[in-house]
C-alpha positions as CSV (number, residue, x, y, z in Angstrom):
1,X,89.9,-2.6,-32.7
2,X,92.1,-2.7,-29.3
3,X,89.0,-1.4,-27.8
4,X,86.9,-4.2,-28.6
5,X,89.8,-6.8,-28.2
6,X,90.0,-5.4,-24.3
7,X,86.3,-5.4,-24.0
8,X,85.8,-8.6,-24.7
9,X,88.5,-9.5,-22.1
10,X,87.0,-7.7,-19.5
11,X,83.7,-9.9,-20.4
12,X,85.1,-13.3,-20.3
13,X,86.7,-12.4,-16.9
14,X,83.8,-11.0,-15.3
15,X,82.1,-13.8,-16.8
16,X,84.6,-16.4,-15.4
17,X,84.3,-14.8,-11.7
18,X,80.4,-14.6,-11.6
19,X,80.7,-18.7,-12.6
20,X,83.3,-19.0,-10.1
21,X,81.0,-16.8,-6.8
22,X,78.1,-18.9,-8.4
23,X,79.8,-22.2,-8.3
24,X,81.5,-21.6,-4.3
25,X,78.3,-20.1,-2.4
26,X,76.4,-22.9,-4.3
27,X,78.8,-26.1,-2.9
28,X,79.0,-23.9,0.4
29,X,75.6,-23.3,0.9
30,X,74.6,-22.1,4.6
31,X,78.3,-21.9,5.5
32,X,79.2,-19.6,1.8
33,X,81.4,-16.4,2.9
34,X,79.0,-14.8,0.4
35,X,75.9,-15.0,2.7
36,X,75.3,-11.8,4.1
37,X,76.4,-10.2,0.9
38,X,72.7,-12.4,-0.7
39,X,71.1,-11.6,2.2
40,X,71.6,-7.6,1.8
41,X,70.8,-8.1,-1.9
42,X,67.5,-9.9,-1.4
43,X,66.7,-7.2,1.3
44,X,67.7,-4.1,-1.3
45,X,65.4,-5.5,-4.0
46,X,62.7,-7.0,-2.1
47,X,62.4,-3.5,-0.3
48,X,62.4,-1.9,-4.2
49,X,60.1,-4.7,-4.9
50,X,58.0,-3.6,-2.3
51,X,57.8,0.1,-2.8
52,X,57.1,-0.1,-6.6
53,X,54.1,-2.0,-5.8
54,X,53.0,0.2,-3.1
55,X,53.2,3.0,-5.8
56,X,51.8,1.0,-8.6
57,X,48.5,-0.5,-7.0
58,X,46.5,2.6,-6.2
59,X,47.9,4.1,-9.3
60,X,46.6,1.0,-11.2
61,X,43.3,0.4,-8.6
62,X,42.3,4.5,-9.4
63,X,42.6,3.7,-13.0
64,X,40.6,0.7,-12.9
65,X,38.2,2.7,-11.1
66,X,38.0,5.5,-13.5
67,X,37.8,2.7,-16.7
68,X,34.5,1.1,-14.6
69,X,32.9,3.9,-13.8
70,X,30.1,4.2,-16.3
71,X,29.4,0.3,-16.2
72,X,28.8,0.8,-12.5
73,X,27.0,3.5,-12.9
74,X,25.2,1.7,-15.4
75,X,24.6,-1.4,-12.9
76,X,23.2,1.2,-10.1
77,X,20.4,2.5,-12.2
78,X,19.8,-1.1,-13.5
79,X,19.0,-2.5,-9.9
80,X,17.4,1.2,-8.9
81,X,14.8,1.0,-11.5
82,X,14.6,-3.2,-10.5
83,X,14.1,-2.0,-6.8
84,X,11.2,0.6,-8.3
85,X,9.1,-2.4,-10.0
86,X,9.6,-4.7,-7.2
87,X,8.4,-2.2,-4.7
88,X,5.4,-1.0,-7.3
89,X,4.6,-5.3,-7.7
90,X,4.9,-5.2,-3.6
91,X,2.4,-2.2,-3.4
92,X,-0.4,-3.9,-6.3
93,X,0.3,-7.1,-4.5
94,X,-1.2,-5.5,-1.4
95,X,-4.0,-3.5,-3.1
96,X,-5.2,-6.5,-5.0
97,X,-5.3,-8.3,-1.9
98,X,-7.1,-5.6,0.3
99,X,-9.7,-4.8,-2.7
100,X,-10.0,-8.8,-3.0
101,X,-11.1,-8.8,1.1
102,X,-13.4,-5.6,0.7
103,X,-14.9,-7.8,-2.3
104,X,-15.5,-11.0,-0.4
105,X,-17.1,-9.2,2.4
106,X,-19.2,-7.2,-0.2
107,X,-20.8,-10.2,-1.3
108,X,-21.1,-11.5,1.9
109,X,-23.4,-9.1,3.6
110,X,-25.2,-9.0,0.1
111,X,-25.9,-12.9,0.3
112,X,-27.0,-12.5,4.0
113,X,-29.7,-9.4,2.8
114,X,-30.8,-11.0,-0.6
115,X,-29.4,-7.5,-2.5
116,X,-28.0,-8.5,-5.6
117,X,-24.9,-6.0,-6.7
118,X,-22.9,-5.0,-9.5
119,X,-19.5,-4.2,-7.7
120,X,-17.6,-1.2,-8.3
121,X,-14.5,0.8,-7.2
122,X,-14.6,4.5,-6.2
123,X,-12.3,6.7,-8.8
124,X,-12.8,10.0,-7.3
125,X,-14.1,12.1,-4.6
126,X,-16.5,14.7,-6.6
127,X,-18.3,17.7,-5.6
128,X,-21.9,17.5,-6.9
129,X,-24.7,20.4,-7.5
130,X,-26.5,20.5,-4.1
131,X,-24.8,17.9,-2.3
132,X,-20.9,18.1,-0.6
133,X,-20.1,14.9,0.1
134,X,-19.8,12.7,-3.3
135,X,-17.8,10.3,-4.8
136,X,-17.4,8.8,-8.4
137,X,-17.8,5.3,-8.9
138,X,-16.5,3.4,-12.5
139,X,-19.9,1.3,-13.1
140,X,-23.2,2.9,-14.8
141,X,-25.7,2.6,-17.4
142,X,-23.9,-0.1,-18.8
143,X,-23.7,-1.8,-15.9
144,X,-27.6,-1.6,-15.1
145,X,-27.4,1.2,-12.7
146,X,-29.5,4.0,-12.7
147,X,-30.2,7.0,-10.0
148,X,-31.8,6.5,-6.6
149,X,-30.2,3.0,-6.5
150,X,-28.6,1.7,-2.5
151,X,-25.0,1.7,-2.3
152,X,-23.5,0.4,0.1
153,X,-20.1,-1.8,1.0
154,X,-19.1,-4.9,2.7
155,X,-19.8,-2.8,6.2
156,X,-22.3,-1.3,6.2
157,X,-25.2,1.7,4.3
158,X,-22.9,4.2,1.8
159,X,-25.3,6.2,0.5
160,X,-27.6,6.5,-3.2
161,X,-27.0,7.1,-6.8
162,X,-28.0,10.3,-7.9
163,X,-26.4,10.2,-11.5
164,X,-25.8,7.8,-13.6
165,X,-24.0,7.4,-17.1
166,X,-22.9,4.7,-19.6
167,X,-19.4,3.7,-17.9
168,X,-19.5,5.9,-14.3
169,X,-21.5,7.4,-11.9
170,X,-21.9,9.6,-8.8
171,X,-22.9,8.7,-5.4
172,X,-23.7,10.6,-2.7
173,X,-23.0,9.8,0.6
174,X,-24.6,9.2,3.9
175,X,-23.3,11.8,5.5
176,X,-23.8,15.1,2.8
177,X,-25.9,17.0,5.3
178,X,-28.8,16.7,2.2
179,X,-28.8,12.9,2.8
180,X,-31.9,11.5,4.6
181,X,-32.5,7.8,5.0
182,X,-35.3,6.0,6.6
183,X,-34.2,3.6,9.8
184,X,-34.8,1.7,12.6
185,X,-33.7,0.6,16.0
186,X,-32.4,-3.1,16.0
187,X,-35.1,-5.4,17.6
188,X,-38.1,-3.2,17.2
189,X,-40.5,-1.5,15.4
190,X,-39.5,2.1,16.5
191,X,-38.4,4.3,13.1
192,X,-36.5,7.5,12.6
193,X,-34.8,9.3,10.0
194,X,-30.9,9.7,9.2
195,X,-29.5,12.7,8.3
196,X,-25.5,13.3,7.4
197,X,-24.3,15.9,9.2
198,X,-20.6,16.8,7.1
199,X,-18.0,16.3,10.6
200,X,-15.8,14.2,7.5
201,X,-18.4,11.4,7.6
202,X,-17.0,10.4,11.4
203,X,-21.0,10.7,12.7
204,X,-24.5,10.9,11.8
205,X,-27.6,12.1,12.9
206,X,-30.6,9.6,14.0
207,X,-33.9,11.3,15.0
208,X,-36.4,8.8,16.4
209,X,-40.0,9.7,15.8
210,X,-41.2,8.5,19.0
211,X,-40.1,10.7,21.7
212,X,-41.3,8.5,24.4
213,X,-39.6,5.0,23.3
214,X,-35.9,4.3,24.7
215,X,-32.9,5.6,23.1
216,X,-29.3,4.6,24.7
217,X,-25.9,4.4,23.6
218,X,-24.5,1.5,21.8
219,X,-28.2,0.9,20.2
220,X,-27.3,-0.8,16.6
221,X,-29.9,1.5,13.4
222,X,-30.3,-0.5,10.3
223,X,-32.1,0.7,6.9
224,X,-35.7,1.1,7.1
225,X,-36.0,0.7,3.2
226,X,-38.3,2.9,0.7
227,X,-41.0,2.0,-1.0
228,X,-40.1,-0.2,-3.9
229,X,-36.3,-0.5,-2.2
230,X,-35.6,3.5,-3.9
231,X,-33.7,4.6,-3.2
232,X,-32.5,2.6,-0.2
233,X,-33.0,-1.1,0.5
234,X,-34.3,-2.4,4.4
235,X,-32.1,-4.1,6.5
236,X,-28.7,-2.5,5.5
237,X,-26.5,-1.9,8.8
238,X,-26.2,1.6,9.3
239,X,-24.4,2.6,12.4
240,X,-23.8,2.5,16.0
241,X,-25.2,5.1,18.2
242,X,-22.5,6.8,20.5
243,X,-24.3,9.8,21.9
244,X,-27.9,10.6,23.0
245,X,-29.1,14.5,23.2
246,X,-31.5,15.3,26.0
247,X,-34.5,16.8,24.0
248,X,-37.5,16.9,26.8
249,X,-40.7,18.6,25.7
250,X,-39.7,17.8,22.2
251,X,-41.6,15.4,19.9
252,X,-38.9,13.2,19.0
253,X,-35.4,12.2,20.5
254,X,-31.7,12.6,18.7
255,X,-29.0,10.7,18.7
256,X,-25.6,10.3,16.9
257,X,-24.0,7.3,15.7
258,X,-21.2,6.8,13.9
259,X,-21.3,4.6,10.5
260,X,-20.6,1.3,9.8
261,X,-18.7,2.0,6.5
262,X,-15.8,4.4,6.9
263,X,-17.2,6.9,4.8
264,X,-13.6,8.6,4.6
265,X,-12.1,5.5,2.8
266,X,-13.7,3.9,0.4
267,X,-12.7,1.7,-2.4
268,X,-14.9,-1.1,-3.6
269,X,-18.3,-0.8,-3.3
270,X,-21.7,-2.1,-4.4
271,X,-24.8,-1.0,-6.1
272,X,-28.3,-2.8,-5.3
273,X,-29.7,-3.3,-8.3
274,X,-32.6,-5.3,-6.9
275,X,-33.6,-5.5,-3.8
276,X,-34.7,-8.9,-1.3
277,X,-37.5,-10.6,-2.0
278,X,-38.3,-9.9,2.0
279,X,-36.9,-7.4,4.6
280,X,-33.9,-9.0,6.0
281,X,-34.5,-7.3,9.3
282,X,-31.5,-7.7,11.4
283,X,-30.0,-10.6,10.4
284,X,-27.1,-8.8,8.3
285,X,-25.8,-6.9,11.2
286,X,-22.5,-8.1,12.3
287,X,-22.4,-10.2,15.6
288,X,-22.1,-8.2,18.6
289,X,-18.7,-8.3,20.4
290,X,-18.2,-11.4,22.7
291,X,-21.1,-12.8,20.8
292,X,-20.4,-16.5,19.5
């Protein structure tokens, strides 16, 4: 009971003194003897102050990180995969547009040559019985195509149908070595035969029948045509000659030219599936350079 009694007195003194301190350095103020006795007590805690937060904040910024982990991991593969269809959209973006160009020249050398075409995209490059350089294109029977039809594309001769079936068929190109196709020199009447000659389609093979008539570099060989356009159509740009073999006492003259079409690359093509009411002659080659 004493215990409490002094206690309590203790209390209401130390009370009394803290209200009394409290009450001077307030009235005092800049001039309070109890200055640098505040000052060294806002410097000891502020300094605690100070160093707990230094030791909570990475404490509390590593949990944080730890507790947001898998919803930023979550958020990564979210904008990956977003990145992944963007780029794929980016890619079909360009494709359509390149196979839209290829398409519009397509019909536009077809218009020039009165061919009409059923358009169609190659699908594969295909090895054929007795030929080596094919390709697979996704239009047949269906379509109204049928073997020993012209193919060509919005450059130049491709090559001929030699199969066809209900939804696809195979082509094979003007440079298999077993390819022949009638042709002629731009601006005249002198005729020859093309042959493919493999080198990956980069060249072919013109041998003029008439050994005597002029043959030079840079000379410009268009289709001859078959009879009833079968399988290849007149007036279809063939190639460019770039080299001219010295063959004298021989009765004809060789050259090599290298294709309109790149023969390496193709994509959309088309299939004559009736041919011009008249030979075109040269009026679907393209305009010579500086031409206007």
């Amino acid at each position: 009971m004493r215990d409490s009694r002094r206690a309590r007195l203790i209390l209401g003194v130390l009370l009394t003194a803290a209200l009394v301190i409290l009450t001077v350095d307030h009235r005092t103020g800049d001039s309070s003897p109890l200055r640098p006795l505040r000052a060294a007590g806002s410097w000891l805690f502020g300094t605690a102050e100070r160093f707990g937060g230094g030791v909570v904040r990475p404490v509390g910024g590593f949990v944080q990180a730890i507790l947001s982990a898998p919803s930023a991991a979550d958020h990564i593969s979210v904008l990956k995969a977003e990145n992944a269809r963007l780029r794929a959209g980016l890619l079909a973006d360009k494709l359509d547009a390149s196979r839209s160009k290829e398409l519009k020249q397509l019909l536009g050398l077809s218009g020039a040559g009165g061919y009409k075409v059923v358009p169609a995209n190659v699908i594969a490059r295909r090895g054929q019985p007795g030929f080596e350089d094919a390709v697979q294109i996704d239009a047949g029977t269906g379509d109204g195509i049928r073997s020993e039809m012209t193919v060509l594309n919005g450059d130049g001769l491709v090559g001929r149908v030699v199969q066809a079936s209900a939804h696809s068929s195979t082509v094979v190109l003007l440079s298999d070595p077993a390819s022949a196709a009638g042709a002629r020199l731009e601006g005249g009447k002198e005729i020859g035969v093309v042959h493919g000659v493999g080198e990956n389609g980069r060249l072919v093979q013109f041998r003029l029948l008439d050994s005597t008539a002029p043959l030079d570099r840079g000379g410009r060989i268009v289709s001859f045509g078959s009879q009833h356009g079968s399988p290849y159509v007149p007036g279809v740009p063939i190639g460019v000659i770039e080299r001219v073999e010295s063959t004298p006492g021989e009765l004809t003259r060789i050259a090599y030219a290298k294709p309109y079409a790149d023969l390496t690359a193709l994509d959309v093509v088309g299939v004559v599936v009736e041919g011009p009411k008249r030979d075109p002659r040269d009026a679907v080659l393209p305009a010579k350079e500086g031409a206007r």
